[in-house]
C-alpha positions in Angstrom: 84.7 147.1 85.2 86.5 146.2 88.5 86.1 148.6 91.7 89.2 149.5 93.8 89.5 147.6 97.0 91.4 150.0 99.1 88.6 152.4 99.8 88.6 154.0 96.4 85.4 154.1 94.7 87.1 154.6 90.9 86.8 151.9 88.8 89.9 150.1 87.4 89.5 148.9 83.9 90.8 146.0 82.6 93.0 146.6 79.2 90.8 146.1 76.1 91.6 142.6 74.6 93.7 141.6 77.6 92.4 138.2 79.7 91.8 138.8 82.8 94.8 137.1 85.7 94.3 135.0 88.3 93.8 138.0 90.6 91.2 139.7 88.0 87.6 138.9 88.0 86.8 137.9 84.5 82.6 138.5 84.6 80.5 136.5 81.6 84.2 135.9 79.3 84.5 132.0 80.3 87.4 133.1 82.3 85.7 131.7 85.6 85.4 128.2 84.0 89.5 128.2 82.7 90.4 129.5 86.6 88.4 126.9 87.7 90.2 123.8 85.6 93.4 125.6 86.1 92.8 125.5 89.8 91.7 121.6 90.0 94.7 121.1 87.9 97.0 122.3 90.7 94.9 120.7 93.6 95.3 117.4 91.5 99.0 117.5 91.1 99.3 118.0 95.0 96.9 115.7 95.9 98.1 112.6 93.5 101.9 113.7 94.3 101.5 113.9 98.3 99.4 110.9 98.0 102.0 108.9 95.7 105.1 109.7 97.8 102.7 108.2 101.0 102.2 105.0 99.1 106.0 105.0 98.1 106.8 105.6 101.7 104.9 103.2 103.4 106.0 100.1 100.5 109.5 101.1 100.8 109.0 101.0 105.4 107.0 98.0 105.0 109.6 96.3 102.7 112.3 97.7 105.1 110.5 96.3 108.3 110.0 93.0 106.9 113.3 92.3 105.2 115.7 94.1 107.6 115.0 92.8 111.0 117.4 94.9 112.6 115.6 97.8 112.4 112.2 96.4 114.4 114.5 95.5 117.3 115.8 98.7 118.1 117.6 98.5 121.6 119.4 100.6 123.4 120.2 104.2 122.2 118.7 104.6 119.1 119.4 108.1 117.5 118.6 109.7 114.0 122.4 109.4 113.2 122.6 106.0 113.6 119.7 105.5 110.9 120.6 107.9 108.8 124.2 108.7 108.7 127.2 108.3 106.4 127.4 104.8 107.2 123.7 104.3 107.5 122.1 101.7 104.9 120.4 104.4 103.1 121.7 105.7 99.8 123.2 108.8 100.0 123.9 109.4 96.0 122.1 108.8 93.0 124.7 105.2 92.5 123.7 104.4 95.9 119.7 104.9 95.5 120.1 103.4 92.1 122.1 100.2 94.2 119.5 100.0 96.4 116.7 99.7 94.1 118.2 97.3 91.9 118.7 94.7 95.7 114.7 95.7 96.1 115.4 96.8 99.7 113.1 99.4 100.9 115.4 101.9 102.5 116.0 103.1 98.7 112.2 103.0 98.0 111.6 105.4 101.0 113.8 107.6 99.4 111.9 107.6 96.2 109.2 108.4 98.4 110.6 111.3 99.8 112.3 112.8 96.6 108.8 112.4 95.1 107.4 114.5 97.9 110.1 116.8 97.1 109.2 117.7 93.4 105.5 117.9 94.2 105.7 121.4 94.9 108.5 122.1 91.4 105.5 120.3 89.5 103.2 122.6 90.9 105.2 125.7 90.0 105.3 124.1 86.3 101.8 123.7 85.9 101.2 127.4 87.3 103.7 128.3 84.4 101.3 126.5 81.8 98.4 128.1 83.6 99.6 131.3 82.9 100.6 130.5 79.3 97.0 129.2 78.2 95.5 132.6 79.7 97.8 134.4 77.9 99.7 136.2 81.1 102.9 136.8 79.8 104.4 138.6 82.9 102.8 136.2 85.3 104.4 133.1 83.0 107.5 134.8 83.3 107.5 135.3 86.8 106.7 131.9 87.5 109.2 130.9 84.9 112.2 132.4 86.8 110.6 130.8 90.6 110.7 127.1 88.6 114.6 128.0 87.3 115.8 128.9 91.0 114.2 125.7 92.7 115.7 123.5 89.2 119.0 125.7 90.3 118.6 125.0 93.7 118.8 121.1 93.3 121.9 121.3 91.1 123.7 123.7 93.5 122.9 122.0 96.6 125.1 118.8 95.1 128.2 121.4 94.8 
């Protein structure tokens, strides 16, 4: 039995059988231990993902320092345009990062880097829809479901 928060002192009752949400104190069931791994299982998935996409990063600059010259003598006026426009060296398409990659130069491993950092957060989402699936929080799996579809939509419909 779960008190009301909201300065109502009747008790809320949790559905018999039902496991209790993320948002439900689940006293003596095991349900503290399963939040728990759920919730290291998120932490690790930003952690390793923010931390990967750094490491990416940092290769792909240091590659694109040492090989590329051009870019540690930067005289004159130097403006985020001119390093990352149309006619920039960095890929702008999946041809161009693939082209990139394929020479070794580091302007297309930055962009890993950065696309990496991007689908940390879409991972996250995904293991919050497995999280809700093993405790059995159908709504909650649903919910979660549809937020994954729109940021997998998102990504196709920004390309249109």
């Amino acid at each position: 039995m779960i008190s009301a928060s909201r300065g109502s002192s009747a008790p809320i009752r949790a559905r018999a059988g039902a496991s209790p949400g993320l948002g439900e104190i689940g006293i003596g069931d095991g349900s503290d231990a399963a939040l728990r791994r759920i919730e290291l299982a998120v932490s690790w998935v930003l952690r390793v993902g923010v931390g990967v996409s750094v490491l990416v990063i940092a290769a792909g600059l240091a590659i694109m320092f040492a090989r590329h010259d051009g870019y540690l003598a930067i005289t004159g006026h130097a403006s985020y345009r001119g390093l990352t426009g149309a006619h920039s060296r960095f890929p702008h398409s999946l041809a161009g990062l693939a082209h990139t990659l394929a020479r070794g130069r580091g302007q297309g491993i930055v962009v890993v880097g950065v696309v990496i950092l991007i689908l940390t957060p879409v991972l996250r989402v995904g293991v919050g829809v497995v999280s809700f699936l093993v405790e059995h929080d159908l709504p909650m799996a649903l919910i979660t479901l549809y937020v994954l579809a729109v940021l997998v939509g998102s990504f196709f419909l920004a390309q249109s």
